[in-house]
N, C-alpha and C positions, 0 to 999 in steps of 0.2 A: 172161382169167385162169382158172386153176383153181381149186379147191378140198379143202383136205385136213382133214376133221372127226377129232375126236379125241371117244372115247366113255372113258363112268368113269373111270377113275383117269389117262388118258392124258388126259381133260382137264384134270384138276387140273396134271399133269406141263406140259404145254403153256402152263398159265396161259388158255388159252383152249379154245372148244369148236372154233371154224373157224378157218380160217387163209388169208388167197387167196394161193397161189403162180406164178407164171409157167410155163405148159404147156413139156414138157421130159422127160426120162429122170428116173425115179423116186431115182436115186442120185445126181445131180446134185441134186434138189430137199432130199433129203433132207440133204445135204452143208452144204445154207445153213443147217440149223435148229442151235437150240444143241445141240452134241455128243451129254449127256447126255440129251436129249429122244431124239435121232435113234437114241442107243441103247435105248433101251424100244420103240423104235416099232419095230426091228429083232427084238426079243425073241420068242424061239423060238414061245410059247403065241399074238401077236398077231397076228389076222387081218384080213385088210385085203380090204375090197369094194371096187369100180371102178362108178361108177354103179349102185349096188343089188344087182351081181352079185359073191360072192366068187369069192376068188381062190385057186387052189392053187399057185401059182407065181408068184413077185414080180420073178423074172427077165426083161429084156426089158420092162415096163411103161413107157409113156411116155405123161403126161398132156397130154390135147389142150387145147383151147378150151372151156371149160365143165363140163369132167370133174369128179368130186366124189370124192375114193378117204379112205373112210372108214377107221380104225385102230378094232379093236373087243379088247380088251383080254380075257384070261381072266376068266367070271363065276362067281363062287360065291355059294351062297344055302342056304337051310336052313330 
């Protein structure tokens, strides 16, 4: 299995913080989750790591055996 952690407010959306999904093309994974989730996680501002490494392009991603691909949400603070 893989792994898709969801950080701040994408975990409240998620209902969860992890999630294990079946390794696979990120838009096929993303296809299974509830729509409205799959659209924030989509959301222009969120950035998403592949094992600890971000990523500048979500094109082409396809999660193996063990993979962990984090969603890290816009932070503000003050």
């Amino acid at each position: 299995m893989a792994k898709l952690v969801f950080m701040g407010r994408l975990e409240d959306a998620a209902g969860t913080g992890e999630m294990s999904v079946a390794p696979g093309p990120i838009e096929m994974i993303l296809a299974a989750l509830d729509p409205a989730l799959a659209v924030q996680l989509l959301g222009e501002k969120v950035r998403m790591a592949l094992n600890g490494a971000l990523l500048t392009d979500m094109g082409g991603v396809v999660l193996a055996e063990g993979d962990e691909l984090a969603f890290l949400p816009p932070v503000s603070g003050g």
